[in-house]
C-alpha positions as CSV (number, residue, x, y, z in Angstrom):
1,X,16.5,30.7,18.1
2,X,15.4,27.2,19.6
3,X,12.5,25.8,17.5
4,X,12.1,23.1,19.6
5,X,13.7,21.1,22.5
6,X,11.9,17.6,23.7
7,X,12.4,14.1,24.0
8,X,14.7,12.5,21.0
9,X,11.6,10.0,20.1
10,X,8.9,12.8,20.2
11,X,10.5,14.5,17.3
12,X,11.8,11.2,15.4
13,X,8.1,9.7,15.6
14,X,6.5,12.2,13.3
15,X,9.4,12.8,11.5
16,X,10.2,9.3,10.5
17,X,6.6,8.9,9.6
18,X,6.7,11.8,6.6
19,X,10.4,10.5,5.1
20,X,9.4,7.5,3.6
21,X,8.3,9.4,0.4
22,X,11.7,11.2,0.3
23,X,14.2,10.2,-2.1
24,X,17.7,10.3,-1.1
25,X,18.8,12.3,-4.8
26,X,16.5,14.4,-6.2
27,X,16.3,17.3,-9.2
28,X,15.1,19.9,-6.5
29,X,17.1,19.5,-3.9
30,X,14.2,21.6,-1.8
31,X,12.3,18.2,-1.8
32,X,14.9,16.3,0.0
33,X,14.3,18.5,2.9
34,X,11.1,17.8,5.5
35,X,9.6,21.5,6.3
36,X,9.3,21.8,10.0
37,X,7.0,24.7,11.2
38,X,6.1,25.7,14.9
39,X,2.8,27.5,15.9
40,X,1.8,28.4,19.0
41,X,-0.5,25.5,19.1
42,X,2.0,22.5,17.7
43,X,4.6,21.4,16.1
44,X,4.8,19.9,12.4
45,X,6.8,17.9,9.5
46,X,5.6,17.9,6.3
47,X,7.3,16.2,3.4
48,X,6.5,16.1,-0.3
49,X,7.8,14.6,-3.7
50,X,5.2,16.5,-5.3
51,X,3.1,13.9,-6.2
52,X,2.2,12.9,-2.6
53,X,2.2,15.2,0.6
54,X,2.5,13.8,4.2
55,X,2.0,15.7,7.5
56,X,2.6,15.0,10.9
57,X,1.7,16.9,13.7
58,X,3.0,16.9,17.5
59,X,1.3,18.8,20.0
60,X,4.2,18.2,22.7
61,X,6.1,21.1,21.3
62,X,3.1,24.3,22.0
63,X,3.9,28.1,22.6
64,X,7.1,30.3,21.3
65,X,7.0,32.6,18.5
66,X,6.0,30.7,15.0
67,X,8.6,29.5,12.6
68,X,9.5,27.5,9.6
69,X,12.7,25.9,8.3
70,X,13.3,23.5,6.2
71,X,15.8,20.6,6.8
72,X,17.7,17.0,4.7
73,X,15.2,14.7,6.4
74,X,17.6,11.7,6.1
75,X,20.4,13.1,7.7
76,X,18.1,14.2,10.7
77,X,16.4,10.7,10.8
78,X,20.0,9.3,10.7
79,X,21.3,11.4,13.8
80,X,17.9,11.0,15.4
81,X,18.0,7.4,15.2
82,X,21.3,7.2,16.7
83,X,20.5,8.9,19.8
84,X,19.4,7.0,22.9
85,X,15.5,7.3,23.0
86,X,15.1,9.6,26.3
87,X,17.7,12.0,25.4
88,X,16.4,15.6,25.5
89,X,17.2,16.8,21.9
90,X,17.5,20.9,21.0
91,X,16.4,22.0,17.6
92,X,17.9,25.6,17.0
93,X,18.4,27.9,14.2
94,X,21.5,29.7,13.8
95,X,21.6,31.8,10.6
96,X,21.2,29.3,7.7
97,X,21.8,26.4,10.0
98,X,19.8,24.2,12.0
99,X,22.1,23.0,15.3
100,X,20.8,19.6,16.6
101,X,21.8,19.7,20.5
102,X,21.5,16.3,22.4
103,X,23.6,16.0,25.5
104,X,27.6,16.5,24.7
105,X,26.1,16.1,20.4
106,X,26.2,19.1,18.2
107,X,25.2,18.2,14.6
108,X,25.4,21.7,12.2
109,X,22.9,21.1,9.1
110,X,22.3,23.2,6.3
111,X,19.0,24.4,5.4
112,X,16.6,26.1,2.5
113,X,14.1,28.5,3.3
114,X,10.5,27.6,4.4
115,X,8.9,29.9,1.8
116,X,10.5,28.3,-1.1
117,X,9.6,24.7,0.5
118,X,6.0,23.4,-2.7
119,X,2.6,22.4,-0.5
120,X,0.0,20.8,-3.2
121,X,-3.1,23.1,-3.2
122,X,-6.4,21.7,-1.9
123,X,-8.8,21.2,-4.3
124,X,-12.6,23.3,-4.6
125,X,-15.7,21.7,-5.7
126,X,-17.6,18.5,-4.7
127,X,-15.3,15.6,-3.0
128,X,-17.0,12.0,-1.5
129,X,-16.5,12.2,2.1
130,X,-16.6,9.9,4.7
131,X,-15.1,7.6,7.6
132,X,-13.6,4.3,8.0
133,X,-11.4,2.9,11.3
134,X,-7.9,2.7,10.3
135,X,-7.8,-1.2,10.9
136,X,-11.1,-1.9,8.2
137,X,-9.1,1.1,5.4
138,X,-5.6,-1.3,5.9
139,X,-6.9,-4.7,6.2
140,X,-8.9,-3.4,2.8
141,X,-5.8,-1.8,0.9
142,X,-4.0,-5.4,2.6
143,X,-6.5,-7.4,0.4
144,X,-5.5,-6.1,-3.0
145,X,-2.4,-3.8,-3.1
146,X,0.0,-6.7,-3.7
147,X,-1.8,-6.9,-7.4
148,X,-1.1,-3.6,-8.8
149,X,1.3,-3.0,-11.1
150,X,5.2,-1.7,-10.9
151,X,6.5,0.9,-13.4
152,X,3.9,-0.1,-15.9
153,X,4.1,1.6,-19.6
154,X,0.2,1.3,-18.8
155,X,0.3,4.0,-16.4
156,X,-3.0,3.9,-15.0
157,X,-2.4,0.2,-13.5
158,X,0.6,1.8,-11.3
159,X,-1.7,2.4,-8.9
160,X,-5.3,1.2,-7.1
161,X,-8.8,2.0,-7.8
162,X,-11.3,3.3,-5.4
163,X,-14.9,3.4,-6.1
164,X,-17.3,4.8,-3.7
165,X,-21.2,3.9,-5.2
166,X,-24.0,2.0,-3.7
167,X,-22.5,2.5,-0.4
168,X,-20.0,0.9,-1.1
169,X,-15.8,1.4,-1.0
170,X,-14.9,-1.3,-3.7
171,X,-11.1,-1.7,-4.3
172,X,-9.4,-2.9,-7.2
173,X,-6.2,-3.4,-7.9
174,X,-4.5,-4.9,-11.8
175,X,-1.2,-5.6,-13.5
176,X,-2.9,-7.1,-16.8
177,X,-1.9,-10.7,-15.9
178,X,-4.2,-10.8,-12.1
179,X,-6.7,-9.1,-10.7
180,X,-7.9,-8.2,-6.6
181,X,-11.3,-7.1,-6.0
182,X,-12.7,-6.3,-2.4
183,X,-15.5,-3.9,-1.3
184,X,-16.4,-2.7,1.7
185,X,-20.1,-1.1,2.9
186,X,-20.3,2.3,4.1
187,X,-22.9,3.9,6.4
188,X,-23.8,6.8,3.8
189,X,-25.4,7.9,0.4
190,X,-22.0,9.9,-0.9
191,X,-21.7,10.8,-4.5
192,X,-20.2,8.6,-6.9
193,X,-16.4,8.7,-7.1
194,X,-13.9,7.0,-9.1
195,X,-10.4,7.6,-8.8
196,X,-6.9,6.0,-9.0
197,X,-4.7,6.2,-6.2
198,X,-1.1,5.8,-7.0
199,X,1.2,3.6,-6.1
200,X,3.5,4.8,-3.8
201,X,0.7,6.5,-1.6
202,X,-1.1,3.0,-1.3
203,X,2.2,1.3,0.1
204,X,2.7,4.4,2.5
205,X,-0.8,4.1,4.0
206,X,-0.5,0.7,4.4
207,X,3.1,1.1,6.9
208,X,1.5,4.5,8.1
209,X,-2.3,3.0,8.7
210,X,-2.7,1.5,12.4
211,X,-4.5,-2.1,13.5
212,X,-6.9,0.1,15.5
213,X,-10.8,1.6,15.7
214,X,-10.0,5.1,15.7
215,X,-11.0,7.1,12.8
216,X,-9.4,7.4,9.2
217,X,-11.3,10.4,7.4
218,X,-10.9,9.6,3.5
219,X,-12.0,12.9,1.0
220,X,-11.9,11.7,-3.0
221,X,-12.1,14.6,-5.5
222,X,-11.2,14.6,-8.9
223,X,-8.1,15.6,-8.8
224,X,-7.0,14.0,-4.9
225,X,-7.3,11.8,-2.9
226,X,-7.0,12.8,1.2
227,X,-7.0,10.3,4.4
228,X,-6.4,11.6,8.0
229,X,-5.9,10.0,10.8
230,X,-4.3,10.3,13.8
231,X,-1.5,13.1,14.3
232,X,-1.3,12.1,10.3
233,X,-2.5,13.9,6.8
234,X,-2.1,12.4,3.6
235,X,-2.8,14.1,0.7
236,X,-2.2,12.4,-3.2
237,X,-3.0,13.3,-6.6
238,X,-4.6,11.0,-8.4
239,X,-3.3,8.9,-11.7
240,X,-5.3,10.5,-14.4
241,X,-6.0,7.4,-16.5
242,X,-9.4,5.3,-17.4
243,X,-9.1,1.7,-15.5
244,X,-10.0,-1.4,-17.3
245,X,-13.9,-2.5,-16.7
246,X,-12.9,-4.9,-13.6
247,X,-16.9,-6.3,-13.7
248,X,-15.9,-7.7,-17.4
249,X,-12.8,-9.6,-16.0
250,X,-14.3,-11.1,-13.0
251,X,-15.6,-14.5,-13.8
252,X,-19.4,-15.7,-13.0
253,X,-20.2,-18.9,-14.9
254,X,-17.2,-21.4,-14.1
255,X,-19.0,-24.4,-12.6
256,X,-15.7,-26.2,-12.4
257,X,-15.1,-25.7,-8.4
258,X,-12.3,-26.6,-6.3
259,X,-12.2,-26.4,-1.9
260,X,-9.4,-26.6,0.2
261,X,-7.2,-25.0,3.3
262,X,-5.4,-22.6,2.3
263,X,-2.1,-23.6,4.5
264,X,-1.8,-26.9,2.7
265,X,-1.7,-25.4,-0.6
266,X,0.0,-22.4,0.2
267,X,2.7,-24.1,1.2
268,X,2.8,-26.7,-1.4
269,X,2.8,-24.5,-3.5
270,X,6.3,-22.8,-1.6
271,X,7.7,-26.0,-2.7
272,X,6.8,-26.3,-5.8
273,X,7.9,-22.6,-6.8
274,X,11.8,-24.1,-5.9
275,X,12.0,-26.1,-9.1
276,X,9.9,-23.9,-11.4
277,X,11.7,-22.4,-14.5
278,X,13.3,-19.2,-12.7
279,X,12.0,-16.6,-15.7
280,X,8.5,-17.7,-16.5
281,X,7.5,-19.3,-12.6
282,X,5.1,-21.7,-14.3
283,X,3.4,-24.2,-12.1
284,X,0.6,-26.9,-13.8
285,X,-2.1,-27.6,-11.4
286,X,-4.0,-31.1,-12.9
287,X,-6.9,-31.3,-11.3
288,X,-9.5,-34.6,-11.4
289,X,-12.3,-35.8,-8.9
290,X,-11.0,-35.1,-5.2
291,X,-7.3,-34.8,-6.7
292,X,-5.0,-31.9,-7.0
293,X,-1.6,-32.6,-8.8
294,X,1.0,-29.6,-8.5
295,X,3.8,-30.1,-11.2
296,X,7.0,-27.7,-12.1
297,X,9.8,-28.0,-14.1
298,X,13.0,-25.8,-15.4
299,X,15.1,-25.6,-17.9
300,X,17.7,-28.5,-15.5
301,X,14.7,-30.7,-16.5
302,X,14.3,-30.9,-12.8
303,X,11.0,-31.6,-11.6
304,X,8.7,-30.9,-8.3
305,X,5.0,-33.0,-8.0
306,X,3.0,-32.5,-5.2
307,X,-0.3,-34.5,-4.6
308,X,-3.4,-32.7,-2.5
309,X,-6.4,-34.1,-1.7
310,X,-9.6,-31.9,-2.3
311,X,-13.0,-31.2,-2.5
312,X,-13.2,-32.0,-6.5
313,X,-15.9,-33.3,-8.8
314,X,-15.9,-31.0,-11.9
315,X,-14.3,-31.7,-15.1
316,X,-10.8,-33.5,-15.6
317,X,-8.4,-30.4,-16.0
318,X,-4.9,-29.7,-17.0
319,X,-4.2,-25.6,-16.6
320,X,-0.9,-23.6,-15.7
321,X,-0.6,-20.7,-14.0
322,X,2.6,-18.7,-12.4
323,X,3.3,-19.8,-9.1
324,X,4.1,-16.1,-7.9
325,X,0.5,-14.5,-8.2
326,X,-0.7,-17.6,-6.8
327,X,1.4,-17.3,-3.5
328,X,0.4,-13.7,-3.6
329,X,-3.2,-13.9,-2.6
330,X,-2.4,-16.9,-0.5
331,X,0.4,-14.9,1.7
332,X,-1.3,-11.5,1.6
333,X,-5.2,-13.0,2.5
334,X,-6.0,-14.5,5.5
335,X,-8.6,-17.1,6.2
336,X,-8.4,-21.1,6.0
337,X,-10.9,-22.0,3.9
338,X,-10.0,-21.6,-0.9
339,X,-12.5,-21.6,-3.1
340,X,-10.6,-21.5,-6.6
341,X,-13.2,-21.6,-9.7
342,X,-12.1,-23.0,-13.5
343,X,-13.6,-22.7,-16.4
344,X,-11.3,-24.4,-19.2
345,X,-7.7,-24.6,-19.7
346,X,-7.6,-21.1,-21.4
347,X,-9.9,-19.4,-19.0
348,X,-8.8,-17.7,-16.0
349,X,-9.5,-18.7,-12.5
350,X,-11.4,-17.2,-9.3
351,X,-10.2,-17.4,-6.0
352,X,-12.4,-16.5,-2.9
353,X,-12.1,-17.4,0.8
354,X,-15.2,-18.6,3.0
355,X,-14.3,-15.7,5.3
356,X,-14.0,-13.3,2.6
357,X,-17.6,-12.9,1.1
358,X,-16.4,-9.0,-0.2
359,X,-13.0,-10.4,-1.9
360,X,-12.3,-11.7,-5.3
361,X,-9.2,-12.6,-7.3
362,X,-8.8,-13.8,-10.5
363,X,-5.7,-14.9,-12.2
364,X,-5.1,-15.2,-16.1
365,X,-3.6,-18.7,-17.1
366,X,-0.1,-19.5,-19.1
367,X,0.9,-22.0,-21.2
368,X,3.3,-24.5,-20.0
């Protein structure tokens, strides 16, 4: 029985965008397999590790009896990917196979029955909805995701907070040693919602998201988090955790101020990191009026200095940060204009941008 027969990239586009969340081994080996169902009115691949759900929908592929089957998403990738874009590919199921036809090509595959294939359940009760463009939701989630944290024993830092209050979509993201902050106004009164969005759906939305104006529909509830867009649905529980007060970390009193491009010191920076101690990436920034002194060392006693001229005129400082979290906000923000704040040697520091009125980052010191 032929599910579906149609151009090699019209299947591999939606399919490709659903298997990024599938591992290659896994304890059910149901959830290596994507779940593709016809209807009469489209075609779909869904994909799920339980945690996170992702749907794609083609309506190339319309009419024929419905059907489900459920199929190793790599493999089909794989073979998919090696096909020449414009072939004509046949999906067909024979028994408990699925026979991929393109051209002179037969690939057999196993597969597992639809109804055994887990959907997460939609949630009931009150959810913050609202709209965004896809470009404003991933330059947003671009402005802070590099921050959170990676297999964290604090769980709740795995992942990125979204606020929606005051009309506002703030962001935050935190591994305990920096922080990224940006917000966002929205064009409605929506309840206030706080939840945190783990880590692995923030990375997905960001390769999934597109540089355009159409429309992202975002749904927070307690328990999920939703965004649709496009021929795309993805649907996340949330980390259940309680995220550290952000408003307590970010700085407001340092006088001590500091301007600059950002390219210069970005890429001083770049140089500096090469002769920093390789485990603890420390970098001493000595800072007095219109002066910037960049200094690393490592355990060669090798040393790196690099000498910027700034905007400068607060007090004489000698403070050390690590140069990774530094080039972090530097690669991942655009803009040409730094402000970086100081209080003392001990305090930590604020970074802003001219161009980035609704961003903030803040980065704890280290000892050197």
């Amino acid at each position: 029985m032929v599910l579906v027969k149609d151009k090699c990239n019209n299947i591999l586009d939606p399919l490709s965008a659903v298997s990024g969340i599938i591992e290659r081994r896994h304890t059910l080996p149901i959830l290596s397999n994507v779940l593709i169902e016809r209807t009469t009115q489209a075609l779909s691949f869904l994909a799920t590790d339980i945690e996170i759900q992702i749907t794609a929908r083609s309506t190339l592929m319309a009419g024929g009896d419905p059907r489900a089957v459920t199929v190793g998403a790599r493999k089909l990738v794989d073979i998919l990917r090696a096909l020449p874009e414009d072939t004509e590919v046949t999906l067909q199921q024979q028994d408990k196979r699925l026979l991929v036809k393109a051209g002179k090509s037969r690939f057999t595959l196993q597969t597992l029955p639809a109804e055994d294939f887990p959907r997460l359940a939609r949630p009931a009760g009150e959810a913050a909805r609202f709209v965004l463009s896809q470009k404003a939701l991933r330059r947003l989630l671009g402005l802070v995701q590099y921050a959170m944290a990676q297999q964290d024993i604090r769980y709740y830092l795995n992942g990125l907070l979204m606020v929606v209050e005051d009309r506002q979509l703030k962001l935050v993201a935190t591994d305990g040693h920096r922080l990224a902050y940006a917000s966002l106004k929205l064009n409605a009164e929506l309840p206030r919602q706080e939840v945190i969005v783990p880590r692995k759906t923030v990375l997905e939305l960001v390769k999934l998201l597109a540089d355009s104006d159409e429309e992202v529909a975002i749904e927070l509830s307690t328990t999920q988090a939703a965004f649709s867009f496009g021929t795309v649905e993805v649907v996340s529980k949330l980390v259940d955790g309680k995220f550290p007060d952000y408003t307590r970390v970010i700085p407001t009193q340092h006088k001590n101020r500091l301007q600059t491009e950002r390219e210069p010191l970005r890429q001083a920076l770049q140089r500096a990191a090469i002769l920093s101690n390789e485990k603890f990436r420390g970098v001493r920034w000595v800072l007095t009026e219109g002066s910037l002194k960049l200094v690393s060392s490592n355990a060669e006693q090798e040393e790196a200095q690099e000498d910027l001229d700034v905007k400068y005129s607060g007090d004489a400082l000698d403070i050390g940060f690590n140069v990774n979290y530094l080039l972090d906000v530097l690669n991942n923000v655009p803009g040409s204009a730094v402000e970086c704040a100081f209080g003392d040697s001990s305090s930590s520091a604020l970074i802003s941008y001219a161009s980035e009125q609704d961003f903030k980052y803040v980065v704890m010191p280290m000892r050197i």
